[in-house]
C-alpha positions as CSV (number, residue, x, y, z in Angstrom):
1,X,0.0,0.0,0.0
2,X,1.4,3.6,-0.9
3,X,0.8,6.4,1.6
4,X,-0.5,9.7,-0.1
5,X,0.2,11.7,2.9
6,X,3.7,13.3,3.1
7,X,4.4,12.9,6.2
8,X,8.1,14.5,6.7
9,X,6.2,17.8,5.2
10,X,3.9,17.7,8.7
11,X,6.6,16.3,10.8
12,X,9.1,19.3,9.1
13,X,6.8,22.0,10.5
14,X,5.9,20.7,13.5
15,X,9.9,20.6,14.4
16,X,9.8,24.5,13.5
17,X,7.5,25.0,16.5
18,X,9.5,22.3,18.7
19,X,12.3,24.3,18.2
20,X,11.0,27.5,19.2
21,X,10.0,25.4,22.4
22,X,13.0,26.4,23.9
23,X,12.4,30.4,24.3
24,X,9.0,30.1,26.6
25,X,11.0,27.6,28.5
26,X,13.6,30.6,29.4
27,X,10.7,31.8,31.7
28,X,10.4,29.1,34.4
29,X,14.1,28.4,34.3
30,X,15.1,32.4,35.4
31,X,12.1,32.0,38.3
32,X,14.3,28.5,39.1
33,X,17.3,30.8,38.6
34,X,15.8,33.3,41.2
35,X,14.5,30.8,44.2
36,X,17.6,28.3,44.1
37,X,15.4,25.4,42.5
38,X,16.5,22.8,40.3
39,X,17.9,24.0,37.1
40,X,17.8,20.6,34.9
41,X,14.2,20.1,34.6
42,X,14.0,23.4,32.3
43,X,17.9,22.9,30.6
44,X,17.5,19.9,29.3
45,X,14.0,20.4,27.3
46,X,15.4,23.5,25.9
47,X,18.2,21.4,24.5
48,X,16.2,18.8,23.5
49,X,13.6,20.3,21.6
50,X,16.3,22.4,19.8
51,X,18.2,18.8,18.6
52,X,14.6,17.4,18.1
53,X,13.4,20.6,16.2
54,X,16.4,20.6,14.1
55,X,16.5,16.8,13.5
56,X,12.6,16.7,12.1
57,X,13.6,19.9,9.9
58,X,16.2,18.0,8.4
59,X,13.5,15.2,6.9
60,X,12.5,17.0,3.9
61,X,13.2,20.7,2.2
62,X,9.5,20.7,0.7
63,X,7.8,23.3,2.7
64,X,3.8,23.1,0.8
65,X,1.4,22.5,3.0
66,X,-1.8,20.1,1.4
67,X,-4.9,19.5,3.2
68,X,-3.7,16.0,4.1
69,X,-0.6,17.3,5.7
70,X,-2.2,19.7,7.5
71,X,-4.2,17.6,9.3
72,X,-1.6,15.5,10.5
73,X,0.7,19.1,11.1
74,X,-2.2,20.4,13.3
75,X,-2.9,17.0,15.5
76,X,0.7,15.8,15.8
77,X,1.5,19.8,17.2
78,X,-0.4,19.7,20.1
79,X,0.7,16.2,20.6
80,X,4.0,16.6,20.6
81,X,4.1,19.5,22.6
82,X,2.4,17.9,25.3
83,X,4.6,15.0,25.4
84,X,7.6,17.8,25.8
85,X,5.6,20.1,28.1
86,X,5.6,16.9,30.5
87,X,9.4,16.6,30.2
88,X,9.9,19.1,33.4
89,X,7.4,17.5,35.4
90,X,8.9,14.5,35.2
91,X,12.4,15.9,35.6
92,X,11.7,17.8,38.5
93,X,10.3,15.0,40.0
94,X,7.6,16.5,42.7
95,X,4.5,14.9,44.3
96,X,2.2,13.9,41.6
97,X,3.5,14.9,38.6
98,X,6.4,13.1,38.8
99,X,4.1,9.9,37.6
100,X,4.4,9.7,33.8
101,X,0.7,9.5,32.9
102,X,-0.2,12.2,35.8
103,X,2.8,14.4,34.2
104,X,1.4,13.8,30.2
105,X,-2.0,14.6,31.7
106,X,-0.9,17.6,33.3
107,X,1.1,18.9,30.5
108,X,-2.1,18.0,28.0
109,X,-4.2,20.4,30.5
110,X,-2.0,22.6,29.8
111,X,-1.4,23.0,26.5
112,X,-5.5,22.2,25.4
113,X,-6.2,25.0,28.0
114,X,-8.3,22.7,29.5
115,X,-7.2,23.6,33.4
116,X,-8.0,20.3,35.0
117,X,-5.2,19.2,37.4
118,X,-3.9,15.9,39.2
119,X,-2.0,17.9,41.8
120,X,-3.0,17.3,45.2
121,X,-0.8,19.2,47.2
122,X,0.7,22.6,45.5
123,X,3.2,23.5,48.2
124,X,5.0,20.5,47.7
125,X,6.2,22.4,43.8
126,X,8.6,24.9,42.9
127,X,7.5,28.2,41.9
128,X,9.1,27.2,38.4
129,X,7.3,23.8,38.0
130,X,3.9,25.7,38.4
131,X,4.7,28.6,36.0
132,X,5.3,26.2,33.8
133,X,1.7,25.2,34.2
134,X,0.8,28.6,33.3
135,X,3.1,29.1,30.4
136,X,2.2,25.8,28.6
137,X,-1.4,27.5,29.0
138,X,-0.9,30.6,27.7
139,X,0.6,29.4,24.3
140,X,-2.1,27.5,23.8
141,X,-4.4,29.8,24.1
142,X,-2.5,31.9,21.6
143,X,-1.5,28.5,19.4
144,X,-5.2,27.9,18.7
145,X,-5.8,31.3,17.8
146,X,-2.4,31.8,15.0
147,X,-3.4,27.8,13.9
148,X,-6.8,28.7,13.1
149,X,-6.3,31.6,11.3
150,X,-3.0,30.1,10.0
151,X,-4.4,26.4,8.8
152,X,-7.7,25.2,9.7
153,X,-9.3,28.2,8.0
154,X,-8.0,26.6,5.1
155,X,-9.2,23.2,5.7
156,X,-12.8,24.7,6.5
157,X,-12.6,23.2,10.1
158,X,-12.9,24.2,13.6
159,X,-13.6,27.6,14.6
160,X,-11.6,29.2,12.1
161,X,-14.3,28.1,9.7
162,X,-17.3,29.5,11.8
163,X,-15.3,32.8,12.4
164,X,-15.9,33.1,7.7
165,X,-19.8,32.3,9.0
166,X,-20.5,35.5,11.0
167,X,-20.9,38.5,8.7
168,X,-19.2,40.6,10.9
169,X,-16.1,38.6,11.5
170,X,-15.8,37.8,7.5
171,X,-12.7,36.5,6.6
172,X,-9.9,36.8,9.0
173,X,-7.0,36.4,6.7
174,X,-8.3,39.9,5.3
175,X,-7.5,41.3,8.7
176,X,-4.0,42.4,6.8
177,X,-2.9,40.9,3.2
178,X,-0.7,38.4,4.4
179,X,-1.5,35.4,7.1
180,X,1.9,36.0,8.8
181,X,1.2,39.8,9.3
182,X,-2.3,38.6,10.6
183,X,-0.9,36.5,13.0
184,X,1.7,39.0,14.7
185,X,-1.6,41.3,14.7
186,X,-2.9,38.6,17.0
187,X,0.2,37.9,18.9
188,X,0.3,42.2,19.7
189,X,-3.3,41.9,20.8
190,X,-2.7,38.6,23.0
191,X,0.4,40.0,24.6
192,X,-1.6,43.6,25.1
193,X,-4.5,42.3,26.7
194,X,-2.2,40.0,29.0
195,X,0.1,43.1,29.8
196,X,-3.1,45.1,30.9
197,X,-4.5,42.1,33.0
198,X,-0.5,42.0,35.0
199,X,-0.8,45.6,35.4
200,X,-4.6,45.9,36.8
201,X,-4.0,42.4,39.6
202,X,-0.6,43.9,40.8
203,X,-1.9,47.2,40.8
204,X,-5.1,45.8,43.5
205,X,-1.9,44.5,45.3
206,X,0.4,48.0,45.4
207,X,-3.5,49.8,46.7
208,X,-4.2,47.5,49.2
209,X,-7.0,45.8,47.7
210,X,-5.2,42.7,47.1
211,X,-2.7,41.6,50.0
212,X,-2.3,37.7,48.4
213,X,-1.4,38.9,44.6
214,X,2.2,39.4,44.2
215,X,3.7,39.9,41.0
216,X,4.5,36.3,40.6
217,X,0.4,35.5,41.0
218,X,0.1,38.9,38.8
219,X,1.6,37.3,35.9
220,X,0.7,33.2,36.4
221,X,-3.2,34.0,36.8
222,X,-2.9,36.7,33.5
223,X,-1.4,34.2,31.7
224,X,-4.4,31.3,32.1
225,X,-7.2,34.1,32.0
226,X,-6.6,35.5,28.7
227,X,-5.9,32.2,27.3
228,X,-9.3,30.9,28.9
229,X,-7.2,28.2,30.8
230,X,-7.9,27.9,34.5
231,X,-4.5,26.4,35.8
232,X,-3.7,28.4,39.3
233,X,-0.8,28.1,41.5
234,X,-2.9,28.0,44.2
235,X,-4.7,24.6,45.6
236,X,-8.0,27.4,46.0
237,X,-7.8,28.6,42.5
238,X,-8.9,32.6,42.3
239,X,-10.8,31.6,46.0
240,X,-7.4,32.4,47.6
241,X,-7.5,36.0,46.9
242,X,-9.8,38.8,47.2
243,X,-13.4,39.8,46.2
244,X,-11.7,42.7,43.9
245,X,-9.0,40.2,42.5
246,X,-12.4,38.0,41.4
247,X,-14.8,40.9,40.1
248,X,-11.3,41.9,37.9
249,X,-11.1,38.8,36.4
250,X,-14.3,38.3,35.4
251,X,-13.9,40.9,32.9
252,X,-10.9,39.3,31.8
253,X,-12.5,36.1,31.6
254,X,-15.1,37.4,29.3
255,X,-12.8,38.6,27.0
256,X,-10.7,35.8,26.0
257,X,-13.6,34.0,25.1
258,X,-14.6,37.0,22.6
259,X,-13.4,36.9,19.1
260,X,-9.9,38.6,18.9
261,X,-11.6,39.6,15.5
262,X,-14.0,41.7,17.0
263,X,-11.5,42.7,19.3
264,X,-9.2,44.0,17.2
265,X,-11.8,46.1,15.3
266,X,-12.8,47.5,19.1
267,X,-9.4,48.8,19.7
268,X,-9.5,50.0,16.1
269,X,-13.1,52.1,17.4
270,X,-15.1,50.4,15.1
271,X,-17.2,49.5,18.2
272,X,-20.5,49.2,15.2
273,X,-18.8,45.2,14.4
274,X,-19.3,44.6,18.1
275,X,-23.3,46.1,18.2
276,X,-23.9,44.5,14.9
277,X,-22.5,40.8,15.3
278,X,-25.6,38.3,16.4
279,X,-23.1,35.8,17.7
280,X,-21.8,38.9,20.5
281,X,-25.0,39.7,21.7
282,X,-26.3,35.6,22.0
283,X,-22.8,35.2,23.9
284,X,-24.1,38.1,26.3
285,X,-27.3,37.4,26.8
286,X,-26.1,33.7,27.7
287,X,-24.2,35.0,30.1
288,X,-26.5,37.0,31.6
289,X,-29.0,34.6,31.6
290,X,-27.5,31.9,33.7
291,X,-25.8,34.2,35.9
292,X,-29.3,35.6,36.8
293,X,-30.7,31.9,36.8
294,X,-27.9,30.3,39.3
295,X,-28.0,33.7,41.3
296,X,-31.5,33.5,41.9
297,X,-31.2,29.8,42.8
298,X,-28.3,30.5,45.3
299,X,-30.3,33.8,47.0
300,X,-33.5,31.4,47.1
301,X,-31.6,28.4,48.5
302,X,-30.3,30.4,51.3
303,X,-26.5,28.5,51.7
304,X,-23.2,29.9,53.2
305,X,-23.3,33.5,51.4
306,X,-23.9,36.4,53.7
307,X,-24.4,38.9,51.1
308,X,-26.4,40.0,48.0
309,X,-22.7,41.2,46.7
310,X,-21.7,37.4,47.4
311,X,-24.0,35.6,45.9
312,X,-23.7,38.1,43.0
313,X,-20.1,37.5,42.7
314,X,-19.8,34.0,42.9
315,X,-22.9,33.2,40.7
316,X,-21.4,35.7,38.0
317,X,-18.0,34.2,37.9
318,X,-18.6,30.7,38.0
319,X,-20.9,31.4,35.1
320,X,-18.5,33.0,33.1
321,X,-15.7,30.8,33.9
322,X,-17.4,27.4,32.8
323,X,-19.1,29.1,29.3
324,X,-15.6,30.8,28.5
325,X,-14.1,27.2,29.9
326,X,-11.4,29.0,31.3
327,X,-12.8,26.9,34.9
328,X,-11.1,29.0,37.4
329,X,-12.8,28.6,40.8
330,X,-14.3,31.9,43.1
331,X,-15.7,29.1,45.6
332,X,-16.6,25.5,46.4
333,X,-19.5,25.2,44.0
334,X,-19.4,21.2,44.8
335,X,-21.1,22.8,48.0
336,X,-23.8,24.5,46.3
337,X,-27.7,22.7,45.8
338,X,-28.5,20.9,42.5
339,X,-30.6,23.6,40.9
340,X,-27.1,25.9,40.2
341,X,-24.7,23.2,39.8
342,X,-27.0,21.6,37.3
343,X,-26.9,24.8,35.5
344,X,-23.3,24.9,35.8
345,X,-23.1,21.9,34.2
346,X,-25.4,22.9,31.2
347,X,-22.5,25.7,30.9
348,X,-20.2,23.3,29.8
349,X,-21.4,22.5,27.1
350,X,-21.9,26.3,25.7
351,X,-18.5,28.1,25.2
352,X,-17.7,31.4,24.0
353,X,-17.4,33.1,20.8
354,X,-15.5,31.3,17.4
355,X,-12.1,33.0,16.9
356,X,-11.2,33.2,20.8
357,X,-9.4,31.0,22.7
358,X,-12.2,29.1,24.5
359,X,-13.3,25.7,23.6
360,X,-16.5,23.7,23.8
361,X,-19.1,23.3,20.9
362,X,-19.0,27.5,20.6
363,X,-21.6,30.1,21.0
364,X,-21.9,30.6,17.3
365,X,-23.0,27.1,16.5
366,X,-25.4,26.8,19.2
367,X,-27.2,30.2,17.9
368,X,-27.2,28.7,14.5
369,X,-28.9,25.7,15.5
370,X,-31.2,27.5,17.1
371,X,-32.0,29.4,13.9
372,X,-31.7,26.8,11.7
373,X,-34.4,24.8,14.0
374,X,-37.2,27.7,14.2
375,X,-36.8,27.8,10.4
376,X,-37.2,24.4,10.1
377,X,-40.1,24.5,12.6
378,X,-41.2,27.6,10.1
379,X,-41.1,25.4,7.3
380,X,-42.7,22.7,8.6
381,X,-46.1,24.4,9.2
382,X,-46.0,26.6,5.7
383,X,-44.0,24.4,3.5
384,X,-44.1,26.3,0.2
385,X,-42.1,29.3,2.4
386,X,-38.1,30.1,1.3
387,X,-37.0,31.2,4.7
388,X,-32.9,31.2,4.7
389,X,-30.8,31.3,8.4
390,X,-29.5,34.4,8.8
391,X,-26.1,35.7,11.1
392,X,-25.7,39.8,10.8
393,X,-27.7,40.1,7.6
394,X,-25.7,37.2,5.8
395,X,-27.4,34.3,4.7
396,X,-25.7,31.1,6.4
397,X,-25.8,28.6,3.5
398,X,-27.1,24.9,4.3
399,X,-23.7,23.0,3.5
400,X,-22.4,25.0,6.8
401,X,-25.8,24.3,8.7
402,X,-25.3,20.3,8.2
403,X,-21.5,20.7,9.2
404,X,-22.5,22.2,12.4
405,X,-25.3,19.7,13.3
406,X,-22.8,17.0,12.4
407,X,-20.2,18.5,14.8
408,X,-22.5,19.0,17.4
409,X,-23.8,15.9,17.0
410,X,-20.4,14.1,17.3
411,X,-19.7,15.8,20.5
412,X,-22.4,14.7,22.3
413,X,-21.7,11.5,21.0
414,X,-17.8,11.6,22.2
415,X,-19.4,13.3,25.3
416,X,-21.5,9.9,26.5
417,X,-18.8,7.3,25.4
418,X,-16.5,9.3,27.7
419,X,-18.4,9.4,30.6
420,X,-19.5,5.8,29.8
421,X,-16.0,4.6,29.8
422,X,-15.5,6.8,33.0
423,X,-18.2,5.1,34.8
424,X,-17.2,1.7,34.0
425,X,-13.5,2.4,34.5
426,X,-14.1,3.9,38.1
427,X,-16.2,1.1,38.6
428,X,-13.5,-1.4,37.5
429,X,-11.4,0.2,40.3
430,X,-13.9,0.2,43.3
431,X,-13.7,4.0,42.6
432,X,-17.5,5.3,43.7
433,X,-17.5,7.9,41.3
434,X,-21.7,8.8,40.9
435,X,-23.5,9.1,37.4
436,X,-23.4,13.1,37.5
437,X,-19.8,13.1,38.6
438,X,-18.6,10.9,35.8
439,X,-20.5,13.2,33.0
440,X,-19.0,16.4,34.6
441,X,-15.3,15.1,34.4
442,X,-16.2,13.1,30.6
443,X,-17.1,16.8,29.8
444,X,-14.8,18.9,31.4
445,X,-12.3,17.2,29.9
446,X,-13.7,16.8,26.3
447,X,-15.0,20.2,26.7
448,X,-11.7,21.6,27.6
449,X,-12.9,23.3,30.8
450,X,-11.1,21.9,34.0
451,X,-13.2,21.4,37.0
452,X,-15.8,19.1,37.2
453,X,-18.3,18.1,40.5
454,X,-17.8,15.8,43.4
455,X,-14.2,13.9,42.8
456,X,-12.6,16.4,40.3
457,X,-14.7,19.4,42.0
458,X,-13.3,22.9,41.6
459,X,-11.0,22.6,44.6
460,X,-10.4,18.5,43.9
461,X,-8.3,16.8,42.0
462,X,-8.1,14.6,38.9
463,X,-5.6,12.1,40.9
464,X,-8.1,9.5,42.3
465,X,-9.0,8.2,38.4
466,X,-7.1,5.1,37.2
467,X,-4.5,6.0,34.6
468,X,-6.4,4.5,31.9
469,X,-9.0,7.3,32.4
470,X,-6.8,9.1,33.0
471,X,-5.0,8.6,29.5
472,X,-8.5,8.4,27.6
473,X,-9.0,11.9,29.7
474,X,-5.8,13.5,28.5
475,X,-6.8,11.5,24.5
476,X,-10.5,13.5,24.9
477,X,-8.7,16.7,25.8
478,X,-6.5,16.9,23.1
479,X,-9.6,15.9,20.5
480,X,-11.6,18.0,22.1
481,X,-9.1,21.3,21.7
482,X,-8.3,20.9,18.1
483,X,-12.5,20.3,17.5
484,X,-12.4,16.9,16.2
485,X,-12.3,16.6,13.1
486,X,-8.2,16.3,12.3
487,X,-8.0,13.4,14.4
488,X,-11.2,12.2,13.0
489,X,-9.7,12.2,9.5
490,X,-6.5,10.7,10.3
491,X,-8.4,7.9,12.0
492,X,-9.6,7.5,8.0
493,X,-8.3,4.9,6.2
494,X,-8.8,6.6,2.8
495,X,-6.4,9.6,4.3
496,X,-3.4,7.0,4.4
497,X,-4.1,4.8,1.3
498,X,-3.3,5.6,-2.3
């Protein structure tokens, strides 16, 4: 049998971003530098992906990039860099991580911005280690962005597809003529709205209004905001810090999980993109809605709030950080009454806008299902009527309606093998893990979103599950980030044969 897909072309490019591996690594090794810690677990990656990067540059000169090598390119780089991002876990050798499925899981958390942990106890890490948590975040959050406007808009996958959809968004390689100029435009907007989020935390700290956020927290908690992450270096998430610290990062929350389209024409003052874009105002009134909803449940359910500013908070945070999926934690919602965590759970399976850095199925899809679903319910009861779905004036044509009730169909599908596999697993085990816990960790792991309820609860960790979840975890994680279909299609015979 001949394989049609060239291989060393993927393999070629994905060494260009292994070897670049070795810069963000700097980072962690000067706050190793700084406290005294171990040196080796950050030196030797940064020479090894540099040999490695080199080495898989050196398989081929061709640098064209066809559909069926870009599939394999965009699976095999967050792959690969998980499997290095795990390297200074293991190296370092502290508490959990230093168990090679805990440290691939941890490191594929990372890197999918997913935000779900297997660390039990942080003090027993260096500074260093859990930067590194935060750094392997941030470039993902960033990597999804530069890929989807780099490659997957051009394979009409993911949300770089749905991002062409919405009128308002049209075409982000127009952004600037050339893709590369596009992507810098990103990588300025990234870095700027991280910058800003440093400055505002350590500035609560220099006023007063923030005693626990040093500079160090300042920059680890910007870094899994923005990106829509979750990872904290501290065991009680953002609950460690102050009500201001958590009404800041709301915001900041929010944003990441906007389309850095829209953002860019907002910093450009074209705030009309933002009033005009259907998919923006559904993403709000999302938001609004199930903050009000678990809000009113929590005031109604009395519990251990004291305040109306309380309940407000917490209900408005943990809203927004399970639809953006960035899963940061404001309190122990595993303590809260069905009604709200119910909802919570519901949230999961929302997400924010296409062309940000969140995950899950996207706001965007859900709002053209619901279209697409009144028209069809339209259609039904006066079927001689021509009445097209419609995002921002443009017609959405039916090709792109049937993608996105396939892909949302094949997430839910992914969603209940997962948790049915979780369930029999922990069973296997003598693990009493309950129906609803098992479908919260299935999809805050598919989902990309970190925290589940009960066993892997906000404040929990992922430890307790067998490995082999654990593995088919970290597997649903990295499907779930790069939305499916790549892996799908490599799992194709046809892709591989002649």
């Amino acid at each position: 049998m001949r394989i049609r897909v060239d291989w060393r072309v993927s393999c070629r490019l994905v060494g260009t971003i292994l070897k670049w591996l070795w810069v963000p690594l700097l980072f962690p090794l000067g706050i190793a530098l700084y406290d005294g810690t171990a040196l080796l677990p950050f030196v030797l990656p940064i020479l090894g992906t540099v040999l490695l990067g080199f080495g898989l540059e050196q398989l081929t000169d061709e640098r064209d990039l066809r559909a069926r090598e870009a599939f394999l390119m965009v699976s095999l780089t967050w792959l690969s860099i998980a499997l290095v991002g795990a390297v200074p876990f293991l190296l370092a050798g502290e508490g959990t991580l230093a168990e090679p499925v805990n440290a691939l899981f941890e490191s594929m958390s990372g890197i999918t911005t997913t935000g779900a942990t297997v660390i039990v106890n942080f003090d027993r890490h260096s500074r260093a280690i859990l930067m590194w948590r935060a750094v392997l975040q941030w470039l993902g959050g960033l990597g999804i962005l530069v890929l989807a406007t780099a490659v997957l808009s051009q394979l009409s996958v993911g949300g770089a597809q749905l991002m062409e959809t919405e009128s308002q968004t049209q075409d982000v390689n127009k952004l600037t003529p050339k893709i590369s100029e596009t992507a810098a435009l990103l990588w300025k907007l990234y870095i700027g709205l991280t910058g800003l989020q440093v400055a505002v935390l350590y500035g609560l700290h220099l006023v007063g209004y923030a005693p626990e956020m040093t500079l160090y927290d300042a920059i680890a908690h910007a870094f899994t905001t923005i990106a829509t992450s979750g990872f904290s270096p501290r065991g009680d998430s953002i609950a460690a810090f102050s009500p201001a610290v958590q009404w800041v990062i709301i915001p900041f929350m929010a944003i990441g999980a906007t389309s850095f389209v829209l953002l860019y024409f907002v910093f450009q003052g074209n705030f009309d993109r933002l009033r005009n874009s259907d998919e923006f105002r559904f993403y709000v009134a999302i938001l609004g809605f199930f903050s009000l909803g678990v809000g009113g449940m929590l005031f109604a359910n009395g519990g251990p709030y004291t305040s109306l500013e309380e309940i407000a908070r917490h209900a408005i945070f943990q809203v927004v950080s399970i639809v953006t999926t960035t899963g940061y934690a404001s309190t122990d919602f595993n303590l809260w009454s069905a009604g709200p965590k119910h909802l919570l759970f519901v949230c999961m399976f929302i997400g924010g806008m296409a062309g940000s850095t969140t995950c899950s199925i996207k706001t965007l899809r859900w709002l053209v299902v619901v279209k697409a679903f009144r028209r069809d319910l339209f259609t039904a009861a006066s079927p001689s009527a021509i009445r097209p779905v419609r995002l921002s004036g443009s017609v959405i044509d039916e090709e792109t309606i049937r993608d996105i009730y396939a892909y949302t169909l094949v997430s839910l599908v992914f969603f209940i093998l997962a948790t049915i596999f979780v369930v029999l697993d922990a069973s296997r085990v003598q693990l009493t893990v309950s129906e609803f816990e098992a479908m919260s960790a299935a999809a805050a792991t598919f989902f990309n979103i970190g925290p589940a309820f009960g066993i892997a609860g906000p404040l929990e960790s992922y430890e307790p599950f067998p490995r082999s979840t654990k593995l088919v975890m970290t597997f649903l994680m990295w499907v779930g980030r790069i939305e499916i279909i790549p892996v799908l299609v490599l799992l194709t015979p046809s892709y591989w044969q002649s």
